[in-house]
C-alpha positions in Angstrom: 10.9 -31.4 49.2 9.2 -34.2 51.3 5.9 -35.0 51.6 4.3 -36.5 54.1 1.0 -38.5 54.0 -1.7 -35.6 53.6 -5.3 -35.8 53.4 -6.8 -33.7 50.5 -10.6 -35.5 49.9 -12.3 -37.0 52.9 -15.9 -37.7 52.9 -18.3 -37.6 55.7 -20.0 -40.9 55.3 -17.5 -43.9 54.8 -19.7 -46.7 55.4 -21.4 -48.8 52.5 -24.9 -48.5 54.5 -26.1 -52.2 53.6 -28.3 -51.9 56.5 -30.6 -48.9 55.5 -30.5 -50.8 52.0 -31.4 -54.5 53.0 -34.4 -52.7 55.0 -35.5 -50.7 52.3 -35.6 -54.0 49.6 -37.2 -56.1 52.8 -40.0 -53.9 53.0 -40.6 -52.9 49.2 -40.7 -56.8 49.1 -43.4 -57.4 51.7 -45.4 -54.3 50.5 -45.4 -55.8 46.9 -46.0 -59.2 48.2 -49.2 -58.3 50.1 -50.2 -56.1 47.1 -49.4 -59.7 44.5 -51.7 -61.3 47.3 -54.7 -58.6 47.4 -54.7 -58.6 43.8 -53.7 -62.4 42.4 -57.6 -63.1 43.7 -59.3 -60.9 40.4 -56.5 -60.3 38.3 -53.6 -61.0 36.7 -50.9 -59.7 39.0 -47.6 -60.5 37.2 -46.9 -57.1 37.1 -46.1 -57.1 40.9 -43.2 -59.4 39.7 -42.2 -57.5 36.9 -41.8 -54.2 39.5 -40.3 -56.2 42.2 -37.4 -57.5 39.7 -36.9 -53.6 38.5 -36.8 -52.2 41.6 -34.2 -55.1 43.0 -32.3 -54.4 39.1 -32.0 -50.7 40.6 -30.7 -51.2 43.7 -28.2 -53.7 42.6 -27.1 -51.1 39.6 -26.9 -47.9 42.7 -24.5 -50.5 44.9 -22.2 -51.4 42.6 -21.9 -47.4 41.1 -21.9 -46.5 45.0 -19.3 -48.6 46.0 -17.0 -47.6 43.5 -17.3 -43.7 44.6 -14.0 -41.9 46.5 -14.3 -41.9 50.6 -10.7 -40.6 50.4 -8.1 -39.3 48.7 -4.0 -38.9 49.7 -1.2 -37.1 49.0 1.5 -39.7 49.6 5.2 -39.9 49.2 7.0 -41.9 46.2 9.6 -44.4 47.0 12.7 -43.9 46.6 12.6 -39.9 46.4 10.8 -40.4 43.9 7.4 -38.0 42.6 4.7 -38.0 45.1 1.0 -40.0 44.2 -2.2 -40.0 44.7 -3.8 -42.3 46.8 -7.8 -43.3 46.2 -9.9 -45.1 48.7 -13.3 -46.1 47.9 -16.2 -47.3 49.7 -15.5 -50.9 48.6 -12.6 -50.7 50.5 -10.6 -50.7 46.8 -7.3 -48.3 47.0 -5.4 -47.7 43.9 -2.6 -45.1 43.7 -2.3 -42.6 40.7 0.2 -40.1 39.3 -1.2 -36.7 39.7 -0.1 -35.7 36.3 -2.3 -37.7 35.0 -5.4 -35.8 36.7 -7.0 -33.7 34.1 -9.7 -32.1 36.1 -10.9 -31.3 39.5 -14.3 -30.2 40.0 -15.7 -29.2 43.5 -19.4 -29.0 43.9 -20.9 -26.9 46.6 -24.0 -28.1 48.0 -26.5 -24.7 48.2 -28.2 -25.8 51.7 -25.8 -27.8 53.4 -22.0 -27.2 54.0 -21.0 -29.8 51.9 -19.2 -30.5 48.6 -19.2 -33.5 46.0 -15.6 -33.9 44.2 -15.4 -34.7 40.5 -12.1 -35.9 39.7 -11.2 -36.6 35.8 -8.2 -38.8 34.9 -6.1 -38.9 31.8 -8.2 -41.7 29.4 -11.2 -39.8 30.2 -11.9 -42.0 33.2 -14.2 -40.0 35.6 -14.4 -41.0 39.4 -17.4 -39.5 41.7 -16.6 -38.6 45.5 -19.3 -38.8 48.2 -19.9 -35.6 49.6 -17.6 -34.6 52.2 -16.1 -30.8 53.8 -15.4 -28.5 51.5 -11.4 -28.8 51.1 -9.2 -25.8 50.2 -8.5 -24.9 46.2 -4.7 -24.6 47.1 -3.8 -28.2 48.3 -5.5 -29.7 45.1 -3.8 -26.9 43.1 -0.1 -28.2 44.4 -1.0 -31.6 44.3 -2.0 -32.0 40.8 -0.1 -28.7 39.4 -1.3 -30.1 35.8 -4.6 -30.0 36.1 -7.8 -27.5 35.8 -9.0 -27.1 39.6 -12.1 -25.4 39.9 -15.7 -25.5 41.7 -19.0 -24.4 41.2 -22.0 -24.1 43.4 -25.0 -26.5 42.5 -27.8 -26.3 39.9 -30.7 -27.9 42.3 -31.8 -26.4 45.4 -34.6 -26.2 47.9 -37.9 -24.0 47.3 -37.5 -20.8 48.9 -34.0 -20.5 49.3 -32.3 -19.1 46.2 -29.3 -21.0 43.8 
């Protein structure tokens, strides 16, 4: 059987959005700024400092867990006639190529208000890798791509007021 080069994960949003981010630290940095200056006058204002470096410690802790999440994931063929594999692509731009025996457990999230689903995907070693959300794929191309592993999904446990779970 041959396989070709098959698309079974593909998020909607690919980019690593430094943009949106570099805004959002240049104005929490201005805002605290003018707040150390209103208040260095009475007071002691350290604290301005010591909520400016937590808030930048946060950030830099979200990009480095964000760029590390699945944009895309493959179904591509092994050389030689050999077994097919799994091909990652992250938002770093990172690709690494697994075995799909070695997946353990696939997990689709559905999102309760939008028509979108985050992927959970567990390797063997207990190594667990986060997707960002993305089109809800079909059950069956996950289910013979990884024949191995528990493929499953679940709606989500957070909603919006009003509109039921």
């Amino acid at each position: 059987m041959a396989v070709s080069d098959d698309l079974i994960w593909d998020a909607d949003d690919k980019s690593m959005q430094m943009i949106p981010r570099l805004r959002r630290i240049g104005v929490t940095a201005a805002c605290l700024g003018f707040l150390g200056l209103l208040f260095w006058i009475d007071s002691d204002a350290t604290w301005v400092l010591f909520v400016g470096a937590f808030y930048l410690l946060g950030e830099i802790v979200y990009w480095a867990w964000d760029r590390r999440r699945l944009i895309e994931v493959r179904l591509v063929p092994g050389e030689a006639d050999g077994p097919a594999g799994l091909r990652l692509r992250r938002v770093g731009g990172r690709t690494t190529e697994h075995d799909p025996q070695h997946v353990v457990r696939v997990l689709l999230i559905h999102d309760n208000v939008l028509d979108l689903a985050s992927l959970r995907l567990s390797l063997q070693g207990g190594r667990l890798l986060f997707g960002r959300p993305g089109r809800p794929p079909a059950l069956t191309a996950w289910r013979s791509a990884c024949p191995a592993a528990e493929v499953g999904e679940r709606g989500a446990h957070w909603g919006m007021p009003g509109i039921p779970d």
